[in-house]
Structure formats: structure tokens, C-alpha cells
N, CA, C and O atoms as CSV, one atom per row, in Angstrom:
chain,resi,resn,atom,element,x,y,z
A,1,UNK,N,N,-4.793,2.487,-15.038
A,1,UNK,CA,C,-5.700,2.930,-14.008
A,1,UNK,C,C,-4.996,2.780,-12.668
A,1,UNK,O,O,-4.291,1.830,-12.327
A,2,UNK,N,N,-5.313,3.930,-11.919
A,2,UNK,CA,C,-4.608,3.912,-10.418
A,2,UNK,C,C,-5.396,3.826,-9.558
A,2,UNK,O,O,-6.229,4.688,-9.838
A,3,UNK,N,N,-5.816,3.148,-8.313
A,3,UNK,CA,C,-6.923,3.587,-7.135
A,3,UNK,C,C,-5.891,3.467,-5.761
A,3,UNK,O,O,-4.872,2.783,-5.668
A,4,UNK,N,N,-6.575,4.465,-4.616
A,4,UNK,CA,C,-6.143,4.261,-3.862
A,4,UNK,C,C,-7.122,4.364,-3.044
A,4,UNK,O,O,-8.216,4.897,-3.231
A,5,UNK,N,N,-6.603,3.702,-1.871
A,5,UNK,CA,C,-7.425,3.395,-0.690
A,5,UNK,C,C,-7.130,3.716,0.755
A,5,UNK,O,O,-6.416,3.190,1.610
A,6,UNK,N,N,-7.854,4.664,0.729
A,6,UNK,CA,C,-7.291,5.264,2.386
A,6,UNK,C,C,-8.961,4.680,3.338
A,6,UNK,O,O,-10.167,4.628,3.099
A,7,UNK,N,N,-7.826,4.278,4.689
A,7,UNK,CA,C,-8.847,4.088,5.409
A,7,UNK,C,C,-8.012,3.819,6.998
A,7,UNK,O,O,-6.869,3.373,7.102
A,8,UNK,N,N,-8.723,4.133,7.903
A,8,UNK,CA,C,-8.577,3.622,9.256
A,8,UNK,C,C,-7.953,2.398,9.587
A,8,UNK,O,O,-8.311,1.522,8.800
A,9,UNK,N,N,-7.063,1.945,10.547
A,9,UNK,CA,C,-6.400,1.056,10.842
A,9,UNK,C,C,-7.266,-0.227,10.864
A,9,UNK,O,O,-8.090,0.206,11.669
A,10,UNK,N,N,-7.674,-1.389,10.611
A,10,UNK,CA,C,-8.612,-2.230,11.078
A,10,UNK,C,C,-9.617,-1.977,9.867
A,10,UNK,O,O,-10.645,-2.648,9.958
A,11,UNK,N,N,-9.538,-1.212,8.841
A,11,UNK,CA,C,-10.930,-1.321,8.397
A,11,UNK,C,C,-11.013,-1.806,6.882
A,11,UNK,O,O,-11.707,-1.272,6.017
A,12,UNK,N,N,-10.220,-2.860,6.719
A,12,UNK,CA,C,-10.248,-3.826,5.791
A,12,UNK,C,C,-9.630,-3.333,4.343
A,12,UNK,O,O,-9.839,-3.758,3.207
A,13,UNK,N,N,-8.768,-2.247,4.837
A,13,UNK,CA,C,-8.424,-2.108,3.174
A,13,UNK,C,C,-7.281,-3.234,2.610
A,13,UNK,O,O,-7.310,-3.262,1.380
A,14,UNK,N,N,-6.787,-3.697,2.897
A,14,UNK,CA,C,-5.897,-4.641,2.661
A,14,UNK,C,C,-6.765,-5.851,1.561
A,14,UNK,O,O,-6.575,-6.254,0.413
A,15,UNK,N,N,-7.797,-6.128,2.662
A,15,UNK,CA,C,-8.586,-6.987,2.468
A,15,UNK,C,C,-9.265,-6.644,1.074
A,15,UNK,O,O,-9.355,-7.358,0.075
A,16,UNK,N,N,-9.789,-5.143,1.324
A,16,UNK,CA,C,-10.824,-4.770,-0.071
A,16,UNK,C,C,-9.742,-4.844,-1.338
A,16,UNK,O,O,-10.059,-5.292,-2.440
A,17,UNK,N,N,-8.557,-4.390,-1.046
A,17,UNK,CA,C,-7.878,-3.972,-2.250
A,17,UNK,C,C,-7.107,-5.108,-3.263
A,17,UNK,O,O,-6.672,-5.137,-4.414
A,18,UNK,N,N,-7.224,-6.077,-2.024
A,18,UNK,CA,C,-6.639,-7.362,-3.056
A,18,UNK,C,C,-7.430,-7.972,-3.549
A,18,UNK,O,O,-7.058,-8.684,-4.481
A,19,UNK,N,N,-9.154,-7.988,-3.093
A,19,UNK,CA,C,-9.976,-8.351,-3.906
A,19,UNK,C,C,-10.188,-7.473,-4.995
A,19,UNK,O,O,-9.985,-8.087,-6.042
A,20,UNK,N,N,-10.650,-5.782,-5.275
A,20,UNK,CA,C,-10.240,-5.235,-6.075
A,20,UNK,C,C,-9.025,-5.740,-7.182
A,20,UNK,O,O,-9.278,-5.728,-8.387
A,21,UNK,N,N,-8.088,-6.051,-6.826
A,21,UNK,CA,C,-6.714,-6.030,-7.517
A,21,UNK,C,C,-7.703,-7.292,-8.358
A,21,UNK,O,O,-8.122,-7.276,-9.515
A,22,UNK,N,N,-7.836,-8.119,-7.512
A,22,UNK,CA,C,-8.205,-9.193,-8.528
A,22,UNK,C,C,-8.851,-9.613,-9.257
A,22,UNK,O,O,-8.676,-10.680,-9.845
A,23,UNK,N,N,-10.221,-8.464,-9.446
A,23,UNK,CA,C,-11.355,-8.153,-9.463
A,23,UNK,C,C,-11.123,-7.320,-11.268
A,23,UNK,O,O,-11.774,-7.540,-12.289
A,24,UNK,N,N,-10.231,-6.590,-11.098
A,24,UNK,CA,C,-9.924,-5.348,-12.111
A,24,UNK,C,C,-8.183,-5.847,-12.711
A,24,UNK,O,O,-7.372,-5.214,-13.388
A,25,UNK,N,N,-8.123,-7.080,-12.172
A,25,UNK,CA,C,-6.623,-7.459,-12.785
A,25,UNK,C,C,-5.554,-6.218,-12.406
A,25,UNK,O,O,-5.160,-5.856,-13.515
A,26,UNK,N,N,-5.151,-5.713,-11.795
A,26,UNK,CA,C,-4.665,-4.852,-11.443
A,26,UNK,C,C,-3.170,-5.038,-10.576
A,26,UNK,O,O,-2.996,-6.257,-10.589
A,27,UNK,N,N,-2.165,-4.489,-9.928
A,27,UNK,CA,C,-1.325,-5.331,-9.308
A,27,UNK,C,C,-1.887,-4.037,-8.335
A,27,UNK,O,O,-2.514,-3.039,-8.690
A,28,UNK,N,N,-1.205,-4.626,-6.341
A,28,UNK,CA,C,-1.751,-4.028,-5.368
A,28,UNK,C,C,-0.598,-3.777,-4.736
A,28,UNK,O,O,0.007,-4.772,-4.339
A,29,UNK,N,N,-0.010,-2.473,-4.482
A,29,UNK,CA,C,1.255,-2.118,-3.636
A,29,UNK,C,C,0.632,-1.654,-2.264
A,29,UNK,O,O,-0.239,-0.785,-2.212
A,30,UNK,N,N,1.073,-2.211,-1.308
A,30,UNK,CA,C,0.798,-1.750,0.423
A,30,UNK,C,C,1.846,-0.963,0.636
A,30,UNK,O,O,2.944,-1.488,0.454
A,31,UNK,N,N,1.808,0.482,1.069
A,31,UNK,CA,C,2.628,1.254,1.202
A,31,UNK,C,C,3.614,1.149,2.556
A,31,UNK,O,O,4.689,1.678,2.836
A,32,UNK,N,N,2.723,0.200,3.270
A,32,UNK,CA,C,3.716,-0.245,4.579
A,32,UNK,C,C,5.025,-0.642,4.456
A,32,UNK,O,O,5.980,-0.343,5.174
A,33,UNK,N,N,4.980,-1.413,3.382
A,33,UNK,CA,C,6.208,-2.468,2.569
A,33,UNK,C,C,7.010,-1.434,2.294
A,33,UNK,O,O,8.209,-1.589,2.522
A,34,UNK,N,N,6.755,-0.741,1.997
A,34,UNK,CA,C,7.737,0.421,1.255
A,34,UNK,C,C,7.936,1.369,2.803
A,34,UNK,O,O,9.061,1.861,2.881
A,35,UNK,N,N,7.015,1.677,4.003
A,35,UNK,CA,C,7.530,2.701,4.424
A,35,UNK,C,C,8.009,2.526,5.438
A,35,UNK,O,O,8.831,3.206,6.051
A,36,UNK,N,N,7.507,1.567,5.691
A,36,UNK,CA,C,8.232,0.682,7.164
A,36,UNK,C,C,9.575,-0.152,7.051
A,36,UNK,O,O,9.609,-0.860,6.045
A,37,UNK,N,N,10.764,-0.221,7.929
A,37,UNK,CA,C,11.765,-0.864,8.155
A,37,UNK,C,C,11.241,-1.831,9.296
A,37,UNK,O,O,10.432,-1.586,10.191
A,38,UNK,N,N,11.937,-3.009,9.011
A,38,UNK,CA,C,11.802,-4.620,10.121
A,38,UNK,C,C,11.859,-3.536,11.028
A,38,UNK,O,O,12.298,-2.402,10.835
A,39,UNK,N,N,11.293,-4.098,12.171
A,39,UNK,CA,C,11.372,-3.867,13.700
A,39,UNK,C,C,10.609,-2.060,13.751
A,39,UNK,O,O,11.085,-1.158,14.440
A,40,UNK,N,N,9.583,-1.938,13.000
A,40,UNK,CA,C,8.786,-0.968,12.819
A,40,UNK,C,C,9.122,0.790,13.102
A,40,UNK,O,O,8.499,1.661,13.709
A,41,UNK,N,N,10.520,0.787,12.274
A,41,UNK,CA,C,10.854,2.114,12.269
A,41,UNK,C,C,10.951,2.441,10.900
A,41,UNK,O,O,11.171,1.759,9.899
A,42,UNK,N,N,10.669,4.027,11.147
A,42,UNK,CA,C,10.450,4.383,9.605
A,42,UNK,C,C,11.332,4.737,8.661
A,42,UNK,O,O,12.360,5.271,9.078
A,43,UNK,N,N,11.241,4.620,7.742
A,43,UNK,CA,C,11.374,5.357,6.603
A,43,UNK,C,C,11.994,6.756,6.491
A,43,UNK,O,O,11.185,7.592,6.893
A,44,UNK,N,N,13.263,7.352,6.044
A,44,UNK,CA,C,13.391,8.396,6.601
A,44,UNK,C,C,12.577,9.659,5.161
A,44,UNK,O,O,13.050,9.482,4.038
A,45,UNK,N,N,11.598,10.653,5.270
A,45,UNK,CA,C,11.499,10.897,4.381
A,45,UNK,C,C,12.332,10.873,2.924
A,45,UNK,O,O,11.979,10.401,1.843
A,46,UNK,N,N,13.681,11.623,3.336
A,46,UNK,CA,C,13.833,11.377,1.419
A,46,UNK,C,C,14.198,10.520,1.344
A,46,UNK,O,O,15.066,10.438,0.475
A,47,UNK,N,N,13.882,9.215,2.132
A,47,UNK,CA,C,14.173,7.619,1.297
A,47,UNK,C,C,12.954,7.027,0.551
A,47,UNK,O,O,12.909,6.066,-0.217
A,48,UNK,N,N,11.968,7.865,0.984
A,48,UNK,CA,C,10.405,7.180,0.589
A,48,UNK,C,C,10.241,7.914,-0.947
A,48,UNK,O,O,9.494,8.863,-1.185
A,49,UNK,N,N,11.004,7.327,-1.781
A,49,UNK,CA,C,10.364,7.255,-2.953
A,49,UNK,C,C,9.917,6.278,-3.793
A,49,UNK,O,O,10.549,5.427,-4.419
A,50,UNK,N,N,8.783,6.499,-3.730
A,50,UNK,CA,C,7.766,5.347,-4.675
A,50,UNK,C,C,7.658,6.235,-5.980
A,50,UNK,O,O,7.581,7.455,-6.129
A,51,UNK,N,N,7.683,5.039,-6.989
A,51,UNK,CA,C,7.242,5.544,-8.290
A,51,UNK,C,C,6.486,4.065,-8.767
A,51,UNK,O,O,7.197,3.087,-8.995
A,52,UNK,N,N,5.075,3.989,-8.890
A,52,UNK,CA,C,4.136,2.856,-9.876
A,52,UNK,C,C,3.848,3.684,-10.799
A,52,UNK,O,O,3.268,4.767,-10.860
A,53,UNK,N,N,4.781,2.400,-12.109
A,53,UNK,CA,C,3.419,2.598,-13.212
A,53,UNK,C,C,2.189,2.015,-13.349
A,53,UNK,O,O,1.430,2.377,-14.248
């Protein structure tokens, strides 16, 4: 099972989704981790490949 969670800056998805995760045993990837570089620059598209199973 996959869910995702889109929402507005500030509006608790972080929060909802790790309770979810823990809720449904599930593991929880934050796409920030993946799209953001330290010192908040991005990702250059074709580096952003994610693949979850």
C-alpha cells in the first residue's frame, strides 16, 4: 500500500504521516530528504529519482 500526502507548508503533514506510518505499520519517506541539498538548494531534475517499494 502507497499513500501520499500533499498539503500546504505548515499544515501538519509530517506530523499526520508519521502517525499514519505508525498507525498502518508502514515506513514514511519525506520527499524533502530526497529533494533538497544542505544549505537548501535543489535537486537538479534528472537527479531526483525516487523509486519506493
Amino acid at each position: 500500500m502507497k499513500i501520499m500526502v500533499i498539503g500546504s507548508s505548515g499544515s501538519g503533514k509530517s506530523t499526520f504521516s508519521r502517525k499514519l506510518g505508525e498507525i498502518l505499520s508502514l515506513p514514511v519517506y519525506h520527499l524533502d530528504l530526497y529533494y533538497w541539498k544542505p544549505g537548501w538548494i535543489e535537486t537538479p531534475r534528472d537527479g531526483m529519482i525516487l523509486t519506493v517499494n
